[in-house]
VMD Tcl script that draws the C-alpha trace (Angstrom):
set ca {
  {75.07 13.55 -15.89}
  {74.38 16.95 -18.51}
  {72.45 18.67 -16.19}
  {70.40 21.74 -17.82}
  {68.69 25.16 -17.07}
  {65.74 25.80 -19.06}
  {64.58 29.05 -19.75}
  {61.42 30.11 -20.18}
  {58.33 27.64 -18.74}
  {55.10 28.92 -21.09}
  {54.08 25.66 -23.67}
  {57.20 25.38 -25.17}
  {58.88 25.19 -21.85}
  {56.19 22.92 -20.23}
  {55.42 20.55 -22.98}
  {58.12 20.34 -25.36}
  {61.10 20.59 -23.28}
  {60.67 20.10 -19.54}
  {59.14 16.67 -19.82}
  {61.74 15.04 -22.94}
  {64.69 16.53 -20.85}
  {63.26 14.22 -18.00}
  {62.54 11.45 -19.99}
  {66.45 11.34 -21.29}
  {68.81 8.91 -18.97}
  {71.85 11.26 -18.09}
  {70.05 14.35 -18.25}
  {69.02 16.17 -15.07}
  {66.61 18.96 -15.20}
  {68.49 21.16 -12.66}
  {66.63 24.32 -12.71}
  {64.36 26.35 -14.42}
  {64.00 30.20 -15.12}
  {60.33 31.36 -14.37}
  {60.10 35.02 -13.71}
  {56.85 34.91 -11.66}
  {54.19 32.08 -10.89}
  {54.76 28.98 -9.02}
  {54.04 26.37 -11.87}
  {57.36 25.06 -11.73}
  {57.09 24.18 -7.79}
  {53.45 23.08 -8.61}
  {54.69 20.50 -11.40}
  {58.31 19.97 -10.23}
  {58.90 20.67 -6.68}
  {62.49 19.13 -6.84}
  {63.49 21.36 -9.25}
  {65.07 25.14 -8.49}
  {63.44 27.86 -9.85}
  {64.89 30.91 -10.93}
  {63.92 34.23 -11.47}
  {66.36 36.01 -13.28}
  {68.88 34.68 -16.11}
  {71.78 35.57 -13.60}
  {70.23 33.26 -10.85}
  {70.22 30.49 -13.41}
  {74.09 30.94 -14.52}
  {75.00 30.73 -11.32}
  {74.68 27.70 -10.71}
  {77.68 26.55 -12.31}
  {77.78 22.77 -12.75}
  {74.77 23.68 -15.47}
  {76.23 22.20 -18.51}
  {72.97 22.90 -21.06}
  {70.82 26.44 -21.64}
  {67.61 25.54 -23.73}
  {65.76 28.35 -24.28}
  {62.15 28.32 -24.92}
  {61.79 32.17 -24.59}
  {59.58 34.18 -27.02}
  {61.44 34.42 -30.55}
  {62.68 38.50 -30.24}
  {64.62 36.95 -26.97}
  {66.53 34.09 -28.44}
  {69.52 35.59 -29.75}
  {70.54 37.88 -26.15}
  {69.99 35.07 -23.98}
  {71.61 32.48 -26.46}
  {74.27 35.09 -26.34}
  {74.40 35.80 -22.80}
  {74.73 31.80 -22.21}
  {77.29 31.29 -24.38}
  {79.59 33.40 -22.88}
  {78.96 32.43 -19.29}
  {80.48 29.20 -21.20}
  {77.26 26.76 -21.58}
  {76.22 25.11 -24.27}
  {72.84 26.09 -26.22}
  {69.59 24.70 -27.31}
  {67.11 27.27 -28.87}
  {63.71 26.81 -29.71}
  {63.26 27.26 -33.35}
  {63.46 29.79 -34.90}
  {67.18 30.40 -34.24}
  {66.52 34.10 -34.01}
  {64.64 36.85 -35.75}
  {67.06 37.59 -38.68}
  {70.01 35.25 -40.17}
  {72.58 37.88 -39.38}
  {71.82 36.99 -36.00}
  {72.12 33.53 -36.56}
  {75.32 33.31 -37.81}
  {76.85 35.74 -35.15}
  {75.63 33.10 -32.61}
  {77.06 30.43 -34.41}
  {80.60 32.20 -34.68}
  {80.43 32.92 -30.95}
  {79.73 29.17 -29.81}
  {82.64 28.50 -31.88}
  {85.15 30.78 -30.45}
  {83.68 29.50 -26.73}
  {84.00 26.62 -27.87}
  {80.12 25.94 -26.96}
  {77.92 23.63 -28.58}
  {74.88 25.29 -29.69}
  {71.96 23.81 -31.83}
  {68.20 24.23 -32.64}
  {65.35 22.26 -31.29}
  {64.10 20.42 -34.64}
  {62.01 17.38 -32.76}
  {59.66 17.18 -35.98}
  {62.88 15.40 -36.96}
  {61.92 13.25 -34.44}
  {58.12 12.21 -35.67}
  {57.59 8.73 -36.27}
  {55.89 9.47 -40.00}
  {59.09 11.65 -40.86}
  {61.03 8.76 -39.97}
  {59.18 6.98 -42.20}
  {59.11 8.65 -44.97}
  {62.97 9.70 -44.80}
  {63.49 5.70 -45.13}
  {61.04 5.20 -47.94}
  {63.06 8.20 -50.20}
  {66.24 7.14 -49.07}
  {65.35 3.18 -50.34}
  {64.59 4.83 -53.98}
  {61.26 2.45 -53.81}
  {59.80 5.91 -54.99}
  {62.23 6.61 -57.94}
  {63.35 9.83 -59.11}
  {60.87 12.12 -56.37}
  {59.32 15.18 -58.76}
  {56.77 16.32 -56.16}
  {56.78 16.26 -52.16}
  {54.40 18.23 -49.70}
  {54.53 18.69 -46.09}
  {51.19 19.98 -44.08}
  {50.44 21.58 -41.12}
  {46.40 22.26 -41.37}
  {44.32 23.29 -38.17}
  {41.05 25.25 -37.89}
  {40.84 27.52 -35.42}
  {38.75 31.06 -36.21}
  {40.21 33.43 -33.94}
  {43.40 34.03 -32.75}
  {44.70 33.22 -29.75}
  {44.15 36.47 -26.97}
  {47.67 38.12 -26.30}
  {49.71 35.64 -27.67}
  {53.24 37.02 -28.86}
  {52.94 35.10 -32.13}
  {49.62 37.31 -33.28}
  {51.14 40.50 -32.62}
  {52.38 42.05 -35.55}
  {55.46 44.56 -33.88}
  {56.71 41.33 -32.66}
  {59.70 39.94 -34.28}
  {59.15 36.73 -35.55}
  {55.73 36.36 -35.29}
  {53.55 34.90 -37.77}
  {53.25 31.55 -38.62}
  {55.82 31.40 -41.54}
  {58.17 31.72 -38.26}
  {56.09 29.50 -35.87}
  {55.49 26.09 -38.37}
  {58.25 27.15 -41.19}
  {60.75 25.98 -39.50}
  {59.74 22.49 -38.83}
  {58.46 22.17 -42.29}
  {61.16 23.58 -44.36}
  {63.93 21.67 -42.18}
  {62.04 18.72 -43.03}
  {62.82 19.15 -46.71}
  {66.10 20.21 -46.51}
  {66.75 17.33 -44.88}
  {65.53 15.06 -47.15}
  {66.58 16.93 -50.56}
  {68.91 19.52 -49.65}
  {69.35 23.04 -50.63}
  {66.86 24.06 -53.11}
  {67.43 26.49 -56.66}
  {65.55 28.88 -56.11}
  {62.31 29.38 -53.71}
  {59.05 30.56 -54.05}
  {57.07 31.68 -51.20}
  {53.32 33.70 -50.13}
  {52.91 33.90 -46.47}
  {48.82 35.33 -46.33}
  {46.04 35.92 -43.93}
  {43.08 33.54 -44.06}
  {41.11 34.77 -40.49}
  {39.94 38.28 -41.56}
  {40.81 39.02 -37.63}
  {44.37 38.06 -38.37}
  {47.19 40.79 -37.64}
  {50.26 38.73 -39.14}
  {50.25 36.15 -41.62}
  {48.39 32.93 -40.14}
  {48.62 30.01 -43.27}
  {51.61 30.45 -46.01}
  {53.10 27.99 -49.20}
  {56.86 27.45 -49.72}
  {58.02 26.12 -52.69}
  {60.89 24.68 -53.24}
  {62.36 23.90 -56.78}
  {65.40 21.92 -57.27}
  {67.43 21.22 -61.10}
  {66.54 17.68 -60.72}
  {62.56 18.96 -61.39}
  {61.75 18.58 -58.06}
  {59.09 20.93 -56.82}
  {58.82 20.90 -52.85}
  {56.18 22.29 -51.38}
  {55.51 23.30 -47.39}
  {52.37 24.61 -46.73}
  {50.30 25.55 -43.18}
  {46.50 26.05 -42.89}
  {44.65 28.06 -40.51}
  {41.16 26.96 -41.61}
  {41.30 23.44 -42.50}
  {38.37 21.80 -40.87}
  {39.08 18.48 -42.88}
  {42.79 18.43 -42.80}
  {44.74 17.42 -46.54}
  {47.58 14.71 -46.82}
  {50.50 15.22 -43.90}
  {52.45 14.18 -46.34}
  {52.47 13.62 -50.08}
  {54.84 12.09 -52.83}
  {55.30 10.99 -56.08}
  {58.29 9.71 -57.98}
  {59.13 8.11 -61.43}
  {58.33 4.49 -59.74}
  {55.60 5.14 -57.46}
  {53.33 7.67 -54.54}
  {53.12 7.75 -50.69}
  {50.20 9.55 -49.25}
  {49.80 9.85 -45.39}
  {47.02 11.87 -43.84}
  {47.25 12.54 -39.85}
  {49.73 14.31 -37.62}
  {52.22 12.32 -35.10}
  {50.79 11.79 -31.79}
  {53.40 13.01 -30.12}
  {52.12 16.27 -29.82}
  {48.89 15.95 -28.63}
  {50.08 13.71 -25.92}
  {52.47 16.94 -24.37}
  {49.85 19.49 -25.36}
  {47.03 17.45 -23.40}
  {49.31 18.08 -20.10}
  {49.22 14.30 -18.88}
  {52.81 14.12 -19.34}
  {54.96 11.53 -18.62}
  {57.40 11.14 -15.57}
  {61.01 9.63 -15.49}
  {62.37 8.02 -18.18}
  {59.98 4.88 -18.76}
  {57.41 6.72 -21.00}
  {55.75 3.54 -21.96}
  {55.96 1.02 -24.87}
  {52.98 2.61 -26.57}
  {54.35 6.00 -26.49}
  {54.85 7.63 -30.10}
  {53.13 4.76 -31.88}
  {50.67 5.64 -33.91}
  {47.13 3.85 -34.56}
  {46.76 1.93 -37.76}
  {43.97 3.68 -39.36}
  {46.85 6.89 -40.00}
  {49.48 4.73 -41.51}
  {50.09 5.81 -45.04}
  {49.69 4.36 -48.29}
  {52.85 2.99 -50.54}
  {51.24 2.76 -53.95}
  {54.25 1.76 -56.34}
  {54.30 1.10 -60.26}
  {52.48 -1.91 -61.52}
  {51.92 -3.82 -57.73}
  {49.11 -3.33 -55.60}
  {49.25 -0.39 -52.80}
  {49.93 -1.54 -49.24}
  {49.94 0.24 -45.68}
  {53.48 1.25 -44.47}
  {53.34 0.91 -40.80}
  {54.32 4.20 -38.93}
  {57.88 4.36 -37.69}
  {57.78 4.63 -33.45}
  {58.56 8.72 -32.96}
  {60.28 9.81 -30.05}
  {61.30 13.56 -29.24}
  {63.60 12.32 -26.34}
  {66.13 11.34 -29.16}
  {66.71 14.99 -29.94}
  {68.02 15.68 -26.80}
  {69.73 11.68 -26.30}
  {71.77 13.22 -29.33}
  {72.44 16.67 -27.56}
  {73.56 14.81 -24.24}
  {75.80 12.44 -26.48}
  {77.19 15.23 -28.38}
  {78.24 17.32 -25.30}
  {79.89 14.20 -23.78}
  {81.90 13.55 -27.02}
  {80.24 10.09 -27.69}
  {78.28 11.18 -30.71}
  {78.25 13.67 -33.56}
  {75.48 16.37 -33.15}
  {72.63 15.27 -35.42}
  {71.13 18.91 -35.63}
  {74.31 20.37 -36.50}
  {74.55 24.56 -36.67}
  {74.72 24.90 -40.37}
  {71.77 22.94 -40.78}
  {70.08 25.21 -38.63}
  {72.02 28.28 -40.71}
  {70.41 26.62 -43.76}
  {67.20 26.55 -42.55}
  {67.30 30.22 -41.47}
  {68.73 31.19 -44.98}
  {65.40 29.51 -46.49}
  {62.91 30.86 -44.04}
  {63.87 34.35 -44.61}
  {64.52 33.52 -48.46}
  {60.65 32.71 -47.99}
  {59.92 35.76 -46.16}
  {61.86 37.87 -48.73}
  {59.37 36.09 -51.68}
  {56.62 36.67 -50.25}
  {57.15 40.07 -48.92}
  {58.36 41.22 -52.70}
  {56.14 38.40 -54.59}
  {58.74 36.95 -56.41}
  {61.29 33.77 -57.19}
  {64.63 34.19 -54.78}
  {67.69 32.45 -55.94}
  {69.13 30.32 -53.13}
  {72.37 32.67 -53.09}
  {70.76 36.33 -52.49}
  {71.19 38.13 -49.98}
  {69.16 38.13 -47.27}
  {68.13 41.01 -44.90}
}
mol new
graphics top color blue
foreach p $ca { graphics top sphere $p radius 0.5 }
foreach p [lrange $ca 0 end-1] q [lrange $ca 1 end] { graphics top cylinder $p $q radius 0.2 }
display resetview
């Protein structure tokens, strides 16, 4: 049994952690850090609660820290659990700056710690999808592929970290980016160069609240990950088009809205229905010369980041989410920041600040 401290129970905590931790046999959801408030007793009265990062590392037969913390926090407490000898989840994104990053990834090493970054988009059924329909080549040679995030919502959200511009990683270049931009990488690796404009569409915005990241590779691929704030009628999820063929696919996994809504589920049965999405939001495989058909959407399930992490603690499995994936993703976020902040084309290799 990897049983594991969470830290930090705002939405993260609550719906993207707490309940997939649950629903993962051999995992037991031992305790969790809540500096004031009784939600934690309220939703799981079985479950210590701890009010200071000490408390937590106290216990000692916690195996697993996941930290779901505001971003400016990630890299002391990833820090301070590392060398209390646990092994690390963060929230994306890794940490404010890539410097920071890497130290953390040194220091897990020299503990000998595993430490990794919560990527469940990963973990979406249509990303499953379409990692099997470029993998199969049914597309051909892929020239163009875009990933969307588009919401519409006018105002920002009242005293939320992420809106504040003195706040380090705010914005949502560091909010969606991540997901987005680890998407690609996984798909088509490290990219040339990168071109990047992270922008303000709300006029009441304080930090950037929509961006586009583009990705160029010497195979002529041009990858583009893009996030609206004012979307009202929301563009393709997902877009591609090769030498033998497209695949279009509008709608977001359900996934999401499922945790968000707060009717989350309990124990490890979460249903056979759960992650499946309806047919009207299966995408469209329209290949060269034969009619286009509907590819059903692949089942998602977030509880398989964390079925990895338990495997990969216990030695059973290698870690899926390894840490210089999440380096690489770092390097191109701030790569991104870096274009947009000096509107230009970065080379994959410069430095980074």
């Amino acid at each position: 049994m990897v049983r594991v401290g969470l830290i930090g129970f705002g939405l993260a905590g609550q719906a993207f952690h707490a309940s997939v931790i649950r629903g993962v046999p051999g995992m037991e959801l031992a305790c969790i850090l809540e500096r004031r408030g009784t939600r934690v007793q309220e939703k799981y009265p079985e479950v210590r609660v701890a009010r200071t990062l000490e408390d937590l590392l106290a216990d000692k037969e916690i195996h697993l820290c996941v930290i779901a913390t505001p971003n400016d926090s990630h890299f002391e407490v990833a820090q301070t659990c590392l060398l209390a000898g646990r092994n690390v989840v963060v929230d994306k994104p890794f940490a404010p700056t890539l410097a920071e990053s890497e130290q953390l990834v040194r220091l897990a090493a020299e503990c000998g710690r595993l430490i990794t970054v919560y990527q469940n988009r990963r973990y979406d059924g249509d990303f499953q999808t379409i990692k099997k329909i470029v993998d199969s080549g049914r597309l051909g040679r892929v020239v163009e592929f875009e990933t969307r995030f588009d919401r519409f919502r006018l105002e920002p959200k009242e005293n939320a970290w992420r809106e504040k511009p003195d706040q380090p990683g705010a914005g949502v270049l560091f909010d969606l980016g991540p997901h987005l931009i680890d998407q690609t990488l996984v798909l088509f690796g490290e990219p040339h160069v990168i071109t990047a404009s992270a922008f303000c569409q709300r006029e009441t915005s304080r930090v950037d609240d929509s961006f586009d990241v583009c990705l160029e590779y010497h195979s002529g691929l041009r990858a583009m990950a893009r996030a609206r704030i004012i979307a009202f009628a929301p563009g393709p999820h997902f877009m591609i088009h090769g030498t033998k063929g497209s695949f279009l696919k509008y709608g977001m996994d359900p996934q999401e809205e499922r945790l968000r809504a707060g009717n989350l589920p309990q124990g490890t049965d979460w249903g056979p229905d759960w992650g499946e999405e309806a047919e009207a939001l299966w995408g469209t495989l329209s290949p060269v010369g034969e009619p286009s058909v509907k590819v059903k959407t692949e089942r998602g399930d977030y509880r398989g980041f964390y079925a990895n992490v338990r495997d990969a603690i216990e030695k059973k499995a290698p870690l899926e989410v390894t840490p210089q994936q999440a380096l690489r993703t770092m390097r191109a976020l701030m790569l991104a920041h870096k274009s947009s902040r000096e509107r230009r084309t970065v080379e994959w290799g410069e430095a980074v600040e």
